[in-house]
C-alpha positions in Angstrom: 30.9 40.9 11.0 28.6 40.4 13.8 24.8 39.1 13.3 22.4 39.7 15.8 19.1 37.0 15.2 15.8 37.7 17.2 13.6 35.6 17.9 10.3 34.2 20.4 7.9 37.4 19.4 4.1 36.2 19.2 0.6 37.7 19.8 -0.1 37.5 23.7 -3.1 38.5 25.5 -2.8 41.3 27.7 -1.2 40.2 30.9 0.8 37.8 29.4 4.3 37.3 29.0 7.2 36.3 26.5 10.6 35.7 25.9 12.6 37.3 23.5 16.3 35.6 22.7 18.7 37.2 20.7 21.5 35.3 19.0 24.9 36.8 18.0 27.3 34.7 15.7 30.4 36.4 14.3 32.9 37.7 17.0 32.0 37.1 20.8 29.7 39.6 22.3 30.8 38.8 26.0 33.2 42.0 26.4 30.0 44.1 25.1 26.8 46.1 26.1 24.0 44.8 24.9 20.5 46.2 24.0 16.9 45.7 23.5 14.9 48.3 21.6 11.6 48.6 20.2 9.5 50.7 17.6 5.6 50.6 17.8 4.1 51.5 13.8 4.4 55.4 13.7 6.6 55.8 16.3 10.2 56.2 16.5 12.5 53.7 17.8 12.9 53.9 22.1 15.2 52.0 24.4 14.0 49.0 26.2 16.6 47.6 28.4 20.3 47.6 28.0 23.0 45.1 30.2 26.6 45.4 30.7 29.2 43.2 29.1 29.1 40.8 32.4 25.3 41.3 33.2 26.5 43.3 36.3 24.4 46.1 35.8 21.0 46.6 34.0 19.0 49.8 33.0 15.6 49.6 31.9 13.1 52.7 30.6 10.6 54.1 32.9 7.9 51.9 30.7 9.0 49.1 31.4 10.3 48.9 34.6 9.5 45.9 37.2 7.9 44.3 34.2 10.7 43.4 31.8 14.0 42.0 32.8 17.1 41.3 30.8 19.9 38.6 30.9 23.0 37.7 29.0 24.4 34.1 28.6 27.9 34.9 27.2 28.8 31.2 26.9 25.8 31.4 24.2 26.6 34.6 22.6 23.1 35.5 23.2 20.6 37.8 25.0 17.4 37.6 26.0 14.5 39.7 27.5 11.4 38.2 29.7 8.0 40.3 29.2 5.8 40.2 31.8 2.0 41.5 32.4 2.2 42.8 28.8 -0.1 45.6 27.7 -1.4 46.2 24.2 1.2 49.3 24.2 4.4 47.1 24.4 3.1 46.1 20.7 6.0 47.1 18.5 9.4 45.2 16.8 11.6 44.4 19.2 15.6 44.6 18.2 18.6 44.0 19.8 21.8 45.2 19.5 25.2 45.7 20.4 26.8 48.6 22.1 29.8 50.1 20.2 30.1 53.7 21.0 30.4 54.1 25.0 30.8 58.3 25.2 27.0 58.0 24.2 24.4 57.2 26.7 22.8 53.4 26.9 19.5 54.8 26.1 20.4 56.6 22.5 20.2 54.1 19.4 23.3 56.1 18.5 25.3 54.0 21.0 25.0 50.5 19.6 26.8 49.3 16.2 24.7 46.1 15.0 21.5 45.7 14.7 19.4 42.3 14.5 16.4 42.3 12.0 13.9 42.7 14.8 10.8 40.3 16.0 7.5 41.3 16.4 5.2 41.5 19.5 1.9 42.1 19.3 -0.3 42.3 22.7 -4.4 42.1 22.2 -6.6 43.8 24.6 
């Protein structure tokens, strides 16, 4: 059974940035995609960023892109994603998971198997 932990959210001031790590323990996540999603209150739950099993290749939303940027450390069975030049919309819980079901796209929540409990980000105006 894999766990996903998240961790590093905070309130920020607009412009500012963080660092969100995300910890696996159970099996290895090396040979996996890996993804960050978030869900603002109200709103449903939208892709961030997602990276391949090697950190090859990663996709971001429109959103966030050139802002955000996701890395891997497989010899830490963890993931992490740096914020940067955070607005007040980028408020929202921030999850990550792991990608289990590749005939559906990255971007779908449909596509990922485990879920960490989420951290929340909170950007003032």
């Amino acid at each position: 059974q894999v766990q996903l932990v998240e961790s590093g959210g905070g309130l920020v001031q607009a412009g500012g940035s963080l660092r969100l790590s995300c910890a696996a323990s159970g099996p290895p996540i090396s040979t996996y995609l890996m993804g960050w999603f978030r869900q603002a209150p109200g709103k449903e739950r939208e892709f961030v960023a997602a990276i391949t099993w090697n950190g090859a290749g990663s996709y971001y939303s429109d959103s966030v892109l050139g802002r955000f940027a996701i890395d891997r450390d497989n010899a830490k069975n963890a993931v992490y994603l740096q914020m940067d030049s955070l607005k007040p919309e980028d408020t929202a819980v921030y999850y990550c998971a792991r990608g289990g079901y590749y005939s559906v796209p990255y971007y779908r929540d449909q596509a990922y198997d485990y879920w960490g409990q989420g951290t929340q980000v909170t950007v003032s105006s």
